[in-house]
N, CA, C and O atoms as a DFTB+ gen file, in Angstrom:
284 C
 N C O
     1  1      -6.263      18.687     -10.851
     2  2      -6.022      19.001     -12.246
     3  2      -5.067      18.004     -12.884
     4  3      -5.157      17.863     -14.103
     5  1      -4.021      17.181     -12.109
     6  2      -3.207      16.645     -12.582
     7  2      -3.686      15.114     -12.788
     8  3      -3.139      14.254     -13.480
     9  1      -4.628      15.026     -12.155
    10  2      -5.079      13.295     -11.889
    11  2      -4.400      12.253     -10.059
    12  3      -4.620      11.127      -9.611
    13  1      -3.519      13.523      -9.551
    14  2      -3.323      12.574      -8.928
    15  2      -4.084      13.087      -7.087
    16  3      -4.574      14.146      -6.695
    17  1      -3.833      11.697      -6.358
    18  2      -4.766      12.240      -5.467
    19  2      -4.599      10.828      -3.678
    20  3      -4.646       9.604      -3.559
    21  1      -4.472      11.606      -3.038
    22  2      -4.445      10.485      -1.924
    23  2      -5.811      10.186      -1.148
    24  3      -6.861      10.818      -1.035
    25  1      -5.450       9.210      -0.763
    26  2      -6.793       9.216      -0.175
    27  2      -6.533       7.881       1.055
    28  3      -5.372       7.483       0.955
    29  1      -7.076       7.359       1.814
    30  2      -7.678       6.895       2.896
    31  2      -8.066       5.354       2.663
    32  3      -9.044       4.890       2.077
    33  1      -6.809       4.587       3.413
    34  2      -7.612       2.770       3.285
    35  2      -8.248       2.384       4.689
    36  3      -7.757       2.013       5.755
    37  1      -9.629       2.639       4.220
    38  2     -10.953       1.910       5.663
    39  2     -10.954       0.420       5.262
    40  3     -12.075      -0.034       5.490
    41  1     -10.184      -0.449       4.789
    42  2     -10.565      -1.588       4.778
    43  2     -10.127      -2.185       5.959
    44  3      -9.082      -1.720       6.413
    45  1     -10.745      -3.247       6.678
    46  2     -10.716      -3.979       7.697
    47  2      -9.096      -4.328       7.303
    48  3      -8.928      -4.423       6.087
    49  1      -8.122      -4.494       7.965
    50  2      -6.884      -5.430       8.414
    51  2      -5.784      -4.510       8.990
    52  3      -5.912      -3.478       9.648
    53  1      -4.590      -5.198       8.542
    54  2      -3.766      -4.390       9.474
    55  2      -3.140      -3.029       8.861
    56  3      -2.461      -2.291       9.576
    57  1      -3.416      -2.715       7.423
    58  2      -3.100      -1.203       7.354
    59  2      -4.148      -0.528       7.635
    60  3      -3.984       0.578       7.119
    61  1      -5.248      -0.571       8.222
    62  2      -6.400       0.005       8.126
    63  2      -5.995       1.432       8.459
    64  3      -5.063       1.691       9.222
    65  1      -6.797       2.413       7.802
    66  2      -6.149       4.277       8.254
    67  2      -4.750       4.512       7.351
    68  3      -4.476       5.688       7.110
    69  1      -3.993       3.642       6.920
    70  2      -3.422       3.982       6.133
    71  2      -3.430       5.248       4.825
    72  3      -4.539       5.520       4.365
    73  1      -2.493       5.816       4.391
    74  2      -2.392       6.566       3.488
    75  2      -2.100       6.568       1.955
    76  3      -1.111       7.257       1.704
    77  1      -2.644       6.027       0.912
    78  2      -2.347       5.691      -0.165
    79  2      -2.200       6.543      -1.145
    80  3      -2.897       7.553      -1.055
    81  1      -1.291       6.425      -2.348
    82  2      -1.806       7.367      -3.578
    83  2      -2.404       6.643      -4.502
    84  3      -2.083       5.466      -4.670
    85  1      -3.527       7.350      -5.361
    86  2      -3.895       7.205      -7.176
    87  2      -3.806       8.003      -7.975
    88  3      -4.630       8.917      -8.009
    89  1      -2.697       7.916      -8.954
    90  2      -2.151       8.747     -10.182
    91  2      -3.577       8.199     -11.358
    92  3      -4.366       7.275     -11.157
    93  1      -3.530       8.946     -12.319
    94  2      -4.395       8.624     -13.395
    95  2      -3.479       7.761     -14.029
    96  3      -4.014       7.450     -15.093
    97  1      -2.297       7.168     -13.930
    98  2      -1.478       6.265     -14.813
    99  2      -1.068       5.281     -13.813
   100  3       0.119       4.964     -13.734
   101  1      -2.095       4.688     -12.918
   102  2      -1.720       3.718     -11.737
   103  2      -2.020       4.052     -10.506
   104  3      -1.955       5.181     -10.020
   105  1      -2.385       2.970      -9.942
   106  2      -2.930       3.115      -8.450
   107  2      -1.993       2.158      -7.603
   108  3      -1.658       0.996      -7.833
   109  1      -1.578       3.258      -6.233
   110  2      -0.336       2.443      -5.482
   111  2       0.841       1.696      -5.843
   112  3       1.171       0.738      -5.143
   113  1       1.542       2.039      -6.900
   114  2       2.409       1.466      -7.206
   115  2       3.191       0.861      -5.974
   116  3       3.316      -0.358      -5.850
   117  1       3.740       1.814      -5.018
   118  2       4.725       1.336      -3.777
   119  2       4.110       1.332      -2.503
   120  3       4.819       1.562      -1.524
   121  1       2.864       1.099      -2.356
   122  2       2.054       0.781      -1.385
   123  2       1.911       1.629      -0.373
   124  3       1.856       2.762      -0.851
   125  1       1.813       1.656       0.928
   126  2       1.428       2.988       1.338
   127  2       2.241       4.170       1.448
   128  3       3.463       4.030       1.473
   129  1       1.664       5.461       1.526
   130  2       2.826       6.292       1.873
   131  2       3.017       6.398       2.845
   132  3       4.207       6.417       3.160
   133  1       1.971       6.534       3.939
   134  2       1.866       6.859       5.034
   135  2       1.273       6.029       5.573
   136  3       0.396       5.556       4.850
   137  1       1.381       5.255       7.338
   138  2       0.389       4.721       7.892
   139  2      -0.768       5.098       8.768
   140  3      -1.688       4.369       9.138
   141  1      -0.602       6.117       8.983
   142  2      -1.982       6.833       9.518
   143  2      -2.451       8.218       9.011
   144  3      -1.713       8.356       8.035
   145  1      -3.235       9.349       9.068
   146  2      -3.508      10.229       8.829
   147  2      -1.907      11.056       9.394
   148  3      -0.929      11.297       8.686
   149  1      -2.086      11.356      10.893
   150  2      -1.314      11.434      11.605
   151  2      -0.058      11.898      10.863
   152  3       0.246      13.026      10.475
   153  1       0.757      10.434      10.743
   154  2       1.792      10.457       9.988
   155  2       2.315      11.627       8.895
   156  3       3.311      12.313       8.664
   157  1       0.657      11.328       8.267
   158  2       1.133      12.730       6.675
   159  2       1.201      13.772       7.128
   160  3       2.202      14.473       6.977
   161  1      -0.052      14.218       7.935
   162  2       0.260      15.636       8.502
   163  2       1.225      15.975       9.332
   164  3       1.580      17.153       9.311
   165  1       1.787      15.175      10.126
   166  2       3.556      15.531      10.482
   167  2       4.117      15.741       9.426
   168  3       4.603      16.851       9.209
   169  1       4.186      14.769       8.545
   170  2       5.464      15.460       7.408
   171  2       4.732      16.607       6.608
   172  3       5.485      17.581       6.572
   173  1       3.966      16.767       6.186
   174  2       3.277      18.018       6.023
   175  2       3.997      18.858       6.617
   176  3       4.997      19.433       6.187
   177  1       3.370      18.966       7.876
   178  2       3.862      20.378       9.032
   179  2       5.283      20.415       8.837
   180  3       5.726      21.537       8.596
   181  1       6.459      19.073       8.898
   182  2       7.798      19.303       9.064
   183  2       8.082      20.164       7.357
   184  3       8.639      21.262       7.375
   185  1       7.755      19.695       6.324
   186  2       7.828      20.063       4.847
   187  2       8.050      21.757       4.841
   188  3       8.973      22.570       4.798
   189  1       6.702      21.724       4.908
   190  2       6.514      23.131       5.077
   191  2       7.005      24.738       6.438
   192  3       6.797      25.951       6.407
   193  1       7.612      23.912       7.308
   194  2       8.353      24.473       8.152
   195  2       9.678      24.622       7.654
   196  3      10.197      25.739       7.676
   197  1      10.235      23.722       7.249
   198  2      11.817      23.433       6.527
   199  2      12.144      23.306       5.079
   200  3      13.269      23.159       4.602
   201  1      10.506      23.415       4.163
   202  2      10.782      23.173       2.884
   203  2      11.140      21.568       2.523
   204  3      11.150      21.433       1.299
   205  1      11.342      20.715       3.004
   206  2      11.651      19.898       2.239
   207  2      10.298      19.016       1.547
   208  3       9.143      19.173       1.944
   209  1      10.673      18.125       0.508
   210  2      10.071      17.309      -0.429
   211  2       9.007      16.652       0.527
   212  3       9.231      16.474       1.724
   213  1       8.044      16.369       0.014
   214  2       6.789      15.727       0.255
   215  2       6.292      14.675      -1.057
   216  3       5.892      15.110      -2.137
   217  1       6.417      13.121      -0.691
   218  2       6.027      12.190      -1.968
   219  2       6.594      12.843      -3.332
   220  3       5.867      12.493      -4.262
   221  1       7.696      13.712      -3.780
   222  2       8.260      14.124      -4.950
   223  2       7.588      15.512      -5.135
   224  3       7.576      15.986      -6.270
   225  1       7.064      16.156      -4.171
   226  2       6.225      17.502      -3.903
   227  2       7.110      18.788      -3.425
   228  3       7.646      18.512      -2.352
   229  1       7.365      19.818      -3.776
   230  2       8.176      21.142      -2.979
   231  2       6.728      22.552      -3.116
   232  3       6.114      23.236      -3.935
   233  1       6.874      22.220      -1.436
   234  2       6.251      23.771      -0.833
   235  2       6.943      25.044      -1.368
   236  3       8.132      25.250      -1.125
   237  1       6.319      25.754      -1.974
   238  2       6.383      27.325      -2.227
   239  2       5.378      27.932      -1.570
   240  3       4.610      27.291      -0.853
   241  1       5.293      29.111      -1.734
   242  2       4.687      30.412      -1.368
   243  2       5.134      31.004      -2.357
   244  3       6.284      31.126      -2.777
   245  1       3.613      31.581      -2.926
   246  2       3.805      32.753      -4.397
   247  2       2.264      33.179      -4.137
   248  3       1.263      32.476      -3.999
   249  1       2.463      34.822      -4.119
   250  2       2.102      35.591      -3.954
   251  2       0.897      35.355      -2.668
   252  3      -0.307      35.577      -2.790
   253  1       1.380      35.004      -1.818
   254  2       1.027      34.909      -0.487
   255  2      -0.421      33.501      -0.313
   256  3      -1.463      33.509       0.343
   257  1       0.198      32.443      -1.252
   258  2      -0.625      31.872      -1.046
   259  2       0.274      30.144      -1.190
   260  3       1.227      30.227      -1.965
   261  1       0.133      29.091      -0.737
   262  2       0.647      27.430      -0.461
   263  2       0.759      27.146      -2.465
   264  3      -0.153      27.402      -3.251
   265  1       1.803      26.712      -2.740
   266  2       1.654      26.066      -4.030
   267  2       2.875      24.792      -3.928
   268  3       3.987      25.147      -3.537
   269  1       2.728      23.781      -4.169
   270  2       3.170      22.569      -4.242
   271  2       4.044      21.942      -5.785
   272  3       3.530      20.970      -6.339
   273  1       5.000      22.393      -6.234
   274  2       5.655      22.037      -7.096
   275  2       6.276      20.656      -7.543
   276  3       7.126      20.154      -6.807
   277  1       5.942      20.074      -8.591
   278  2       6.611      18.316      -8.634
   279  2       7.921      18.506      -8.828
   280  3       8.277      19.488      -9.480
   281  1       8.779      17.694      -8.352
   282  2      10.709      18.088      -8.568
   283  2      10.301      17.021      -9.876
   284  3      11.164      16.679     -10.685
């Protein structure tokens, strides 16, 4: 809904599997976020175990369901 969205670099070299973002007002500004899948879903799992920030993101729970707030 917001425009923004990560997604997956398959290009041949050395970030290949990498983790990137595209906002509707720019693509990758600070280059990857993450270098493998891997990677995100650890901080994922740690985020949401401990609450903390994800790429400028905060885990809630409201009314028994995952919601992701921008700080």
């Amino acid at each position: 809904m917001d425009g923004y969205f990560y997604f997956g670099d398959l290009r041949p070299g050395p970030r290949n599997g990498c983790i990137r973002s595209y906002h509707q007002d720019g693509a990758d500004p600070d280059g990857p976020l993450w270098a493998t899948v891997t990677d995100m879903l650890s901080e994922l799992g740690d985020s949401l175990r401990d609450g903390s920030t994800v790429d400028g993101w905060d885990p809630h729970v409201v009314d028994g369901s995952l919601e992701w707030e921008p700080i």
